[in-house]
C-alpha positions as CSV (number, residue, x, y, z in Angstrom):
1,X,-21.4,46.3,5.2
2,X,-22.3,43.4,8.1
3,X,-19.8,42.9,10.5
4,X,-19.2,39.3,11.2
5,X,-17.7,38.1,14.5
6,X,-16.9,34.8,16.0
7,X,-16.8,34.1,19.7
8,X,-14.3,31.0,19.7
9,X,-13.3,29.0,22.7
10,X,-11.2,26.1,23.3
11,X,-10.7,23.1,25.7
12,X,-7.0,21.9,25.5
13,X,-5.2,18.3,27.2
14,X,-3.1,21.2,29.6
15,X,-2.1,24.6,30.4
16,X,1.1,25.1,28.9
17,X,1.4,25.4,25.2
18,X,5.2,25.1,25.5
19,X,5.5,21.8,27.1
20,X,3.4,20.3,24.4
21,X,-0.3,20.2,25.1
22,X,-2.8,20.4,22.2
23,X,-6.3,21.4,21.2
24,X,-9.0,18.8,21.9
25,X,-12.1,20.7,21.3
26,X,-12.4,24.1,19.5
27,X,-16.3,25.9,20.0
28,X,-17.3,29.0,17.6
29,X,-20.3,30.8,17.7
30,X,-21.3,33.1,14.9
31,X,-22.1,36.8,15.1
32,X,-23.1,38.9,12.1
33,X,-24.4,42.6,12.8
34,X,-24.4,41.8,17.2
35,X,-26.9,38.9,16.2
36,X,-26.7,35.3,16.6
37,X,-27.2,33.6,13.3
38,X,-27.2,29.8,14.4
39,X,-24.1,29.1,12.9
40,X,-21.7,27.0,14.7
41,X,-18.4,25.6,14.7
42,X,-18.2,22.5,17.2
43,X,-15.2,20.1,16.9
44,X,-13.8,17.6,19.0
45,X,-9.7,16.8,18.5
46,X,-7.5,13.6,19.0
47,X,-4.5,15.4,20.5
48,X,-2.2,12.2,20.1
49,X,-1.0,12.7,23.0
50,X,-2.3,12.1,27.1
51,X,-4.5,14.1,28.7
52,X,-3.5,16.0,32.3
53,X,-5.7,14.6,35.1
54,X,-6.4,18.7,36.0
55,X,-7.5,19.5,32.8
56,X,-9.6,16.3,32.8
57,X,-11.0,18.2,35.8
58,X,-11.6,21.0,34.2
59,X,-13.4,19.9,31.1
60,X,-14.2,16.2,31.8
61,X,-12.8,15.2,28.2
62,X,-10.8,11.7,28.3
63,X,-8.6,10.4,25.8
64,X,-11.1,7.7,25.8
65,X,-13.7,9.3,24.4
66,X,-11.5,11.3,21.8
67,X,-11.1,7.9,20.3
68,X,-11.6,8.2,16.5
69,X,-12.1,11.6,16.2
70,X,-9.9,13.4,13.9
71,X,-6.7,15.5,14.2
72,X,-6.0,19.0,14.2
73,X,-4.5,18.4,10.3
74,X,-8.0,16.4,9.1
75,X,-10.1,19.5,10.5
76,X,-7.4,22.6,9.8
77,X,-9.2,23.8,6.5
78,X,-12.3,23.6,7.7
79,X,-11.8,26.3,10.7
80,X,-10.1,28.0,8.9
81,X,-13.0,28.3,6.5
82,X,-15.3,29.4,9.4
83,X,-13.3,31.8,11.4
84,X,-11.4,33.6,7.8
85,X,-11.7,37.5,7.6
86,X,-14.0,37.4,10.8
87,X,-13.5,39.1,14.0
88,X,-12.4,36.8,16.6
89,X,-14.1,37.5,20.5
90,X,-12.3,35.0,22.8
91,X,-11.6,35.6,26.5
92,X,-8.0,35.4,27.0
93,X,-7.8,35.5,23.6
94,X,-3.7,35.2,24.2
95,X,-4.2,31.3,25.5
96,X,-6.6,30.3,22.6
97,X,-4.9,31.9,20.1
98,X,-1.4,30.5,21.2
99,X,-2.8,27.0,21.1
100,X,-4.2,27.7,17.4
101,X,-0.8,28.7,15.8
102,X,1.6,26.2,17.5
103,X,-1.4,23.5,15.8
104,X,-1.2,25.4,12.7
105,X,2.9,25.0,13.2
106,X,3.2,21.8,13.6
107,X,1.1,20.8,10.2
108,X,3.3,20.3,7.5
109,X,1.2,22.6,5.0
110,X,1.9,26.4,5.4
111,X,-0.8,27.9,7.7
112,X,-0.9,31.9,8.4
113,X,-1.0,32.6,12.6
114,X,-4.4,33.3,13.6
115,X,-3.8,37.6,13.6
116,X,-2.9,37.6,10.0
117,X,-6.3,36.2,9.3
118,X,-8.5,37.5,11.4
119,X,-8.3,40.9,14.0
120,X,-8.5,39.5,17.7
121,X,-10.9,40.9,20.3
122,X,-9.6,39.5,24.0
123,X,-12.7,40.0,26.7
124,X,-10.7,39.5,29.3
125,X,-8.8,42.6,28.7
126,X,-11.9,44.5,28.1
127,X,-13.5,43.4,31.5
128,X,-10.4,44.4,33.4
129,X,-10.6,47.7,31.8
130,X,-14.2,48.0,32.5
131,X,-14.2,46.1,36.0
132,X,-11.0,47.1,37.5
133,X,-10.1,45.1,40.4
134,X,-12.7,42.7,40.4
135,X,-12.5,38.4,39.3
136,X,-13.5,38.6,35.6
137,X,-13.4,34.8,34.7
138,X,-16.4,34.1,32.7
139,X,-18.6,32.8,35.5
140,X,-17.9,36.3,37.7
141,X,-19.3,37.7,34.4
142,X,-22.3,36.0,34.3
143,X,-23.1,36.8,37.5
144,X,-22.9,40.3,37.0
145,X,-24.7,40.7,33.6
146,X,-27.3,38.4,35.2
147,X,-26.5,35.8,32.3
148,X,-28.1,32.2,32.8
149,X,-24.8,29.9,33.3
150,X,-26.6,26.9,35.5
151,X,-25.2,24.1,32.4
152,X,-21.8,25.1,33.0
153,X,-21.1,22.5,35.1
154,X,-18.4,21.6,33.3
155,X,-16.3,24.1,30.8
156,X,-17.1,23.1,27.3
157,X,-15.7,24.9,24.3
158,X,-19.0,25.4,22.5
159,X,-21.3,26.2,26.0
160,X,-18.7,28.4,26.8
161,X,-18.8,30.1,23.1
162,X,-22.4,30.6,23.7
163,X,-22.5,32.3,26.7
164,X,-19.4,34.6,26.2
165,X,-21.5,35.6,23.3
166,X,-23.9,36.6,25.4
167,X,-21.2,38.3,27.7
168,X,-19.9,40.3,24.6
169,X,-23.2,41.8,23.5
170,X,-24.3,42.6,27.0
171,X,-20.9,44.2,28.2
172,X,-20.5,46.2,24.7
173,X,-23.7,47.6,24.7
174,X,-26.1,46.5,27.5
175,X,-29.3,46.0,24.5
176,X,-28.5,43.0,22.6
177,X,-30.2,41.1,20.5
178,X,-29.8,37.3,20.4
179,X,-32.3,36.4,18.2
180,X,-31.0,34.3,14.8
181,X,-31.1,36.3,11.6
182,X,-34.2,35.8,9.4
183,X,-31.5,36.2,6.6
184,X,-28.7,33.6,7.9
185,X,-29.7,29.7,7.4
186,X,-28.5,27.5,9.8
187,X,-26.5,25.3,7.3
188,X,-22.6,25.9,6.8
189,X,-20.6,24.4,4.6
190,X,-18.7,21.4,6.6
191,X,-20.5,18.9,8.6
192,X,-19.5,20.8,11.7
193,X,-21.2,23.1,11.2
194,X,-25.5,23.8,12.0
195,X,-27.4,25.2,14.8
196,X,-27.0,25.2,18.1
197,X,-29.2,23.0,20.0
198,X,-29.5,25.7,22.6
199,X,-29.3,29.2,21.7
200,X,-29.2,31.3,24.8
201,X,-31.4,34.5,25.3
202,X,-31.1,37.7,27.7
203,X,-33.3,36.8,31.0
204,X,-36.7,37.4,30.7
205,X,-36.3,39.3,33.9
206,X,-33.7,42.1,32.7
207,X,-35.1,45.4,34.6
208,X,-36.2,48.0,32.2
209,X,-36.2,51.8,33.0
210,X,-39.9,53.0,34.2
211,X,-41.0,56.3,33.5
212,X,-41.9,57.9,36.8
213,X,-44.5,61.0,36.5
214,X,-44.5,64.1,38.7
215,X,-47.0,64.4,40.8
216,X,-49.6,67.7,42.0
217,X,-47.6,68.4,45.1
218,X,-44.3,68.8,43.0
219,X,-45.3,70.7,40.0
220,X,-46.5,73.2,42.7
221,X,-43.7,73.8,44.0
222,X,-41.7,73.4,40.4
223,X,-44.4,76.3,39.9
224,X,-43.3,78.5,42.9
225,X,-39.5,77.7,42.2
226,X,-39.8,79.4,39.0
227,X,-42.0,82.0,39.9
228,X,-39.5,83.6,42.5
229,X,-36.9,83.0,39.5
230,X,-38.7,85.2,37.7
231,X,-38.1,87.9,39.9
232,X,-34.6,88.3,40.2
233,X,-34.6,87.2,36.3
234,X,-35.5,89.5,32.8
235,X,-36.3,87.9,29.7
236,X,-37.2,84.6,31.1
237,X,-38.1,81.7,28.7
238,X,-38.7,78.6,30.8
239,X,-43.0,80.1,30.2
240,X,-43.2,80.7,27.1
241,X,-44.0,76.6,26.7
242,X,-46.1,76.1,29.8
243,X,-46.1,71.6,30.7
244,X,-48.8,70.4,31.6
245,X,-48.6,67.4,34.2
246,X,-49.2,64.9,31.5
247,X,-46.3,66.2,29.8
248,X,-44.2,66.4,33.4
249,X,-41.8,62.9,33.5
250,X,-39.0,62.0,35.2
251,X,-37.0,59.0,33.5
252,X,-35.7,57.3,36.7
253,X,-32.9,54.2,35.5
254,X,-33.1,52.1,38.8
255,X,-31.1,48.9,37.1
């Protein structure tokens, strides 16, 4: 059965859920099987309310340009179309997904919290198990996956979507593929959603492991090692398959 993930970031109007701020821009990228499919969900948010002039700092996002963009209520069904039954990646998942529930709160139709639709995955948690002691903000991460974040000038939900993908699949299992599906279309079923304009690849410079082959002087003495074995040794088997030095290699990972 494909597994189907979405790496989900948000930009909000401030830090504290509690004191009233709101969701201004919710990013998903779409992951089925560890590979990008080029579905997106990008959605800028009126919060009907102001914006702080730190977060402003943060995101560059004014109220200004939120002007005429819908509320949390006109896009609700829509998001949760997208993100329903999937596994949710999101790096501190506990600040996205507290903004998500007090939105779905405050709408006057029932809405189920965020965990009783979809399991959670928080990659901030699994970087601190993995990196102890070290910064493990998304940029830190880049930098040591070697992940291209040079357009992160400013945090944006969807840039930042994409590259935590690429975070995910590189700190879960080193190989990943981020190549769309030749079986997913790029169309979704609202208007929000489509392909990304820029779908992020590993670095073409990503060190492979080389194969390094012993040379004459060290099967010699690999040859004399096992010959004085052989002496203190009965019923030796490491002859009975002589290598020759074309079949002598040492796998050396220098990355």
């Amino acid at each position: 059965m494909d597994k189907r993930q979405v790496v989900l970031d948000t930009e909000t109007t401030g830090l504290e859920v509690s004191q009233g701020h709101r969701i201004i821009e919710i990013g998903c990228v779409e992951l089925v099987n560890r590979r990008v499919t080029g579905r997106h969900f990008h959605q800028y948010i009126h919060p009907e309310r102001e914006i702080d002039e730190g977060a402003m700092e943060v995101h560059g996002i004014t109220l200004e340009f939120l002007s005429g963009k819908p509320n949390f209520g006109q896009i609700a069904a829509d998001f949760i179309e997208f993100v329903h039954g999937a596994e949710l990646i999101i790096h501190n998942a506990a600040f996205d997904v507290g903004f998500l529930d007090a939105e779905f709160h405050s709408l006057e139709q029932e809405y189920k919290a965020i965990a009783q639709m979809c399991d959670v995955v928080d990659t901030l948690q699994m970087a601190r198990h993995k990196h102890p002691g070290q910064r493990n903000n998304l940029d830190a991460l880049c930098q040591r996956y070697e992940i291209d974040n040079s357009s992160r000038a400013l945090h944006g939900a969807l840039l930042d979507a994409e590259i935590l993908a690429e975070v995910y699949l590189a700190m879960t299992g080193g190989q990943a593929s981020l190549s769309l599906s030749s079986e997913s279309g790029s169309e979704g079923a609202s208007s929000s959603v489509g392909s990304p304009a820029d779908i992020r690849r590993l670095p073409a410079n990503r060190k492979t492991t080389p194969i390094i082959r012993a040379d004459k002087d060290e099967l010699e003495r690999h040859e004399a090692r096992l010959s004085e074995l052989e002496k203190t040794s009965d019923n030796v088997l490491w002859r009975t398959a002589p290598c020759s030095a074309s079949d002598s290699q040492i796998n050396h990972d220098r990355g």
